[in-house]
N, C-alpha and C positions, 0 to 999 in steps of 0.2 A: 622651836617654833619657826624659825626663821628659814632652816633646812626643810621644814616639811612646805615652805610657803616654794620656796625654791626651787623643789622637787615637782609640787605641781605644775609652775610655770613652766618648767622643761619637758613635763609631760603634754601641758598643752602644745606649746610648740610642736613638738616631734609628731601629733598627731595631725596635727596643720600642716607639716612638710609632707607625708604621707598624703596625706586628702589630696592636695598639691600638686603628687608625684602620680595619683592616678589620672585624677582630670588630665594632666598631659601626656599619659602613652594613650588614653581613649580619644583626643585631641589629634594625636600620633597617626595612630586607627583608622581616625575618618579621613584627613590630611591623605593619607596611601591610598585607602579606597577612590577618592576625589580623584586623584591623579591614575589610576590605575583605569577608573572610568574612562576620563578625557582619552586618556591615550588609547581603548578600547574605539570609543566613538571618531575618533581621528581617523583610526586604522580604516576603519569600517567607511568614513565619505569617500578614504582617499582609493581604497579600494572598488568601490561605486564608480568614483570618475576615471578610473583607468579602464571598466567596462562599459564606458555608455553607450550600446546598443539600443537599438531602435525599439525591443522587448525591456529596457531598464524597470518599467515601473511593476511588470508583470514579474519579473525574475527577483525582487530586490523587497516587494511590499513584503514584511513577513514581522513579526511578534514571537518571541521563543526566551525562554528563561532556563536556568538552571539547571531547571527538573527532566528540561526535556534533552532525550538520549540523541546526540548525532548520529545521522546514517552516514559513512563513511564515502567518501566522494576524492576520486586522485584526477587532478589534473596535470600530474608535475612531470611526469616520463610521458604523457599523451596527448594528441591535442583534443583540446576541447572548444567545444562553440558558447557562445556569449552565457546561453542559460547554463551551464554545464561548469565552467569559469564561477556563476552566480552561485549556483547548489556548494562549487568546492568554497566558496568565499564565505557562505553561510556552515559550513562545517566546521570551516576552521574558528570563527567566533561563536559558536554552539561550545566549541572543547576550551574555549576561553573563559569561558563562564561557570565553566564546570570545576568548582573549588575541591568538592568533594574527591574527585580522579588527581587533585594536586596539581592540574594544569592551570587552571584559572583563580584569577587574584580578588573576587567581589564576589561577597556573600550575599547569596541570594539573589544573585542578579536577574533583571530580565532587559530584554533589549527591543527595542520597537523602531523600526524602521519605514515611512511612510512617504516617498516620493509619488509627485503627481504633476500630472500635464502641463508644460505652461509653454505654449507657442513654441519657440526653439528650443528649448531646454525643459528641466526637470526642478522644479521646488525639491528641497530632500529635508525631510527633518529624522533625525537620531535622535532616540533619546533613552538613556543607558539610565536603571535604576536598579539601586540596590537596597540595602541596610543596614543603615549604622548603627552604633552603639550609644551614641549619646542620644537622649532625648530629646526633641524639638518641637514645636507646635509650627505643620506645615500650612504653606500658602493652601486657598483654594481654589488656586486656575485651574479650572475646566479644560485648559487647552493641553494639559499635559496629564494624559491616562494613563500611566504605564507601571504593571508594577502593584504589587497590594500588598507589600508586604511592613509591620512595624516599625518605624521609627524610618520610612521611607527615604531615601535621599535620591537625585535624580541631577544627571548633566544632558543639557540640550542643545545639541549643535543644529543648527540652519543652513542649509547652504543652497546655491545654486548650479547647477551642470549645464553647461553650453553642449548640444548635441551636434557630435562631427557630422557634416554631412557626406552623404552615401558616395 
């Protein structure tokens, strides 16, 4: 008796180290995703402020996910003008996003980009969503649209661009 009482306890254990051992590679998971965003949406402001043309909010306002195919755009042997620069900077985070091709690191991503007028400069909000794997019950801020896909997860960077002048 005492063996079989033994045997359970070890059984329960090992299946509690198990349970344990998944919550923390889907913990893992969203952690990578997290970071893979940020660093997504970093690329993407700091990219912005190295173009800020007088056209920034017309080149730059744009919404595209995963699904959507990149048109292929070289700026790197030629030159190109500010909007031209924009198109190759939206191609190259178009093929970021793209998991499925093995270049991109966020499942199901989409990416929303929304800069807009403000006297000298440019308001910029990014806001990079994906989907993760563990379950959550999300906020419901109305200020952050982006993205419909299950168990939604979203990083939102804000920033501001001082516009050089001409």
């Amino acid at each position: 008796m005492e063996v079989l009482i033994a045997f359970i306890v070890l059984t329960v254990g090992l299946l509690g180290t198990v349970a344990l051992q998944s919550n923390a590679k889907q913990a893992s998971y969203d952690a990578n995703q997290r970071s893979a965003a940020l660093a997504l949406a970093n690329d993407i402001v700091e990219r912005i402020r190295a173009n800020d043309s007088a056209d920034l909010v017309a080149n730059y306002t744009k919404t595209f996910s995963y699904l959507d195919t990149p048109s292929e755009k070289q700026c790197l042997n030629t030159r190109c003008s500010s909007s031209g620069i924009a198109e190759y900077d939206l191609y190259q985070w178009q093929k970021a996003l793209r998991v499925g091709d093995n270049t991109g690191s966020l499942a199901n991503g989409t990416v929303c980009i929304s800069p807009s007028e403000d006297g000298n400069g440019v308001n910029l909000r990014v806001i990079v969503a994906w989907q993760g794997r563990q379950k959550l019950t999300e906020s419901t801020n109305a200020s952050i649209n982006c993205g419909n896909v299950s168990n939604r997860r979203t990083v939102v960077l804000d920033s501001y661009i001082f516009r050089r002048s001409a």
